[in-house]
N, C-alpha and C positions, 0 to 999 in steps of 0.2 A: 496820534491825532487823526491821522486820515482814516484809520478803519474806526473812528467813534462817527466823524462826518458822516463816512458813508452809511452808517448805522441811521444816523439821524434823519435823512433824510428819505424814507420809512416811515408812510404814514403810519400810525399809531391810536387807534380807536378808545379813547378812553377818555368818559364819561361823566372824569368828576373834575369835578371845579378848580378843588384842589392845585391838580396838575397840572392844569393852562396855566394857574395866578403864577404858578412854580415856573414854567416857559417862560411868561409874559415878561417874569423880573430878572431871568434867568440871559446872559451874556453869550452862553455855551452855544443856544440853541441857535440855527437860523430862520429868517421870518418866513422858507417855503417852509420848513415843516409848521410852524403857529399856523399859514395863511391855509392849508389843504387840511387842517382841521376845526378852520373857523365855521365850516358848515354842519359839523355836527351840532347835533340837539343837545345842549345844555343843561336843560333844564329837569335838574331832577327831581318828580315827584314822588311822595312816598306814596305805597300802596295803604287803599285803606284796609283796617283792617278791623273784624267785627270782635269787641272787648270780650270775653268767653269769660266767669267767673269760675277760679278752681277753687275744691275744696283740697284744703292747708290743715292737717294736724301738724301742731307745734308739741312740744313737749320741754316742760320745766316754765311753763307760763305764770308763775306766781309773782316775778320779780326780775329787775334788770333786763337782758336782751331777748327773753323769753317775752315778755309783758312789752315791750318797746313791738316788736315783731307784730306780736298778735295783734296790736291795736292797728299797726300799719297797714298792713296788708288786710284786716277788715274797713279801713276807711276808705280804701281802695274798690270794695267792693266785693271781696273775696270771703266765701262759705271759710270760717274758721274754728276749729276744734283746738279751742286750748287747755291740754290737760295741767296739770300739779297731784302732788303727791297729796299736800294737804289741802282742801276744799274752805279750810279758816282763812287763809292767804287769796281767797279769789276778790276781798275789799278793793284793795288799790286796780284791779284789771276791770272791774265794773264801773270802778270812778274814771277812769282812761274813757272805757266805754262811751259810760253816759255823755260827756265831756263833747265826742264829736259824734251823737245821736248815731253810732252803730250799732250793729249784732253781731255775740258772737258767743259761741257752745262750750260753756266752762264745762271740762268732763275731772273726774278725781282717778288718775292713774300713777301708782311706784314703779318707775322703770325697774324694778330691783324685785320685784314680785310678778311672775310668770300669770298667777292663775286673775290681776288687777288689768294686766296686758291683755289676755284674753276674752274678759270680758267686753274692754272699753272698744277693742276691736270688732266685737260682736255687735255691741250699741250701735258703732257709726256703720258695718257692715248695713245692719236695718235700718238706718236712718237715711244715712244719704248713697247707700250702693257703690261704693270706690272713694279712694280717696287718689288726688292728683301730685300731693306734695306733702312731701314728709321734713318735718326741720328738727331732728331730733337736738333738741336745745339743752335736755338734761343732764345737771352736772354741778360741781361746787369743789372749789380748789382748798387744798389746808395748807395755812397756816404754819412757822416753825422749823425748829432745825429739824433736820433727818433723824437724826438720831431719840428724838425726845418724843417720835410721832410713837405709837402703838401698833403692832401689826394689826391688830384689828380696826383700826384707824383709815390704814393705809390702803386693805381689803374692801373695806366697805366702799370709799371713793370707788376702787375698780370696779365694784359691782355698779356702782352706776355712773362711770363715764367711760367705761369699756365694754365691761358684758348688758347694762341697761342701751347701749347702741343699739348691740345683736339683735338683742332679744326683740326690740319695740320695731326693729327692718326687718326683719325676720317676719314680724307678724303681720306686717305694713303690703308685703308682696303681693300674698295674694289679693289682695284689696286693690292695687295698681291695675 
């Protein structure tokens, strides 16, 4: 107890509110240490700070947390590239859309197809010159016992929630 006292008594410069309310109610402390920190500045302001809109390729945007994502982060304000494999499935991400009067750049890309990657990277490349955030989203879970799946099944999932990761950060890089 006596080398915590002498500890205590050790002004202690710290800035957040927090940790006086933690003193104030606190029995431990004595009132020189609260009283030789009652003249510090309290009051914390945040910095401001100026909103900068990044541009967001999502990837698997057709549906669920892909299409949740995309809609978010453009009502926010944010340049969005949302791709999908299939461009029929862009209905419900245009009805989100329209919904809270955003914008946002349906592109048709198969993480699972190298030469669909390289194009759509070429598009935004000429469009908007970098991209700042990559969320690769694509993907779909199966169903089933183990044994009843097909290897070819099983493969194809890998190719696109393992190697369609690679592939689409991979191409994502030099664009950063």
């Amino acid at each position: 107890r006596f080398g915590i006292r002498k500890l205590l008594n050790v002004t202690y410069p710290y800035p957040d509110r927090r940790f006086f309310n933690f003193l104030n109610s606190s029995p431990i402390f004595p009132q020189s240490v609260l009283q030789s920190n009652q003249s510090l500045n309290l009051s914390m302001k945040k910095p401001k700070t100026t909103f900068i809109p990044k541009v967001i390729l999502i990837t698997g945007c057709s549906s669920g947390f892909g299409l949740l994502t995309a809609a978010h982060l453009s009502s926010k304000g944010h340049y969005v590239i949302a791709t999908m494999r299939n461009l029929d499935k862009q209905l419900s991400l245009r009805n989100q859309v329209k919904k809270s009067e955003m914008t946002i750049d349906i592109k048709q890309m198969d993480v699972t197809d190298p030469a669909s990657i390289k194009k759509t990277m070429a598009e935004i490349g000429a469009q908007y010159g970098n991209i700042d955030v990559l969320i690769n989203n694509a993907g779909y879970g199966l169903g089933g016992f183990f044994e009843d799946l097909t290897d070819e099944e099983i493969r194809q999932q890998m190719e696109t929630n393992f190697f369609g990761v690679q592939s689409v950060t991979r191409a994502v890089i030099p664009l950063m």
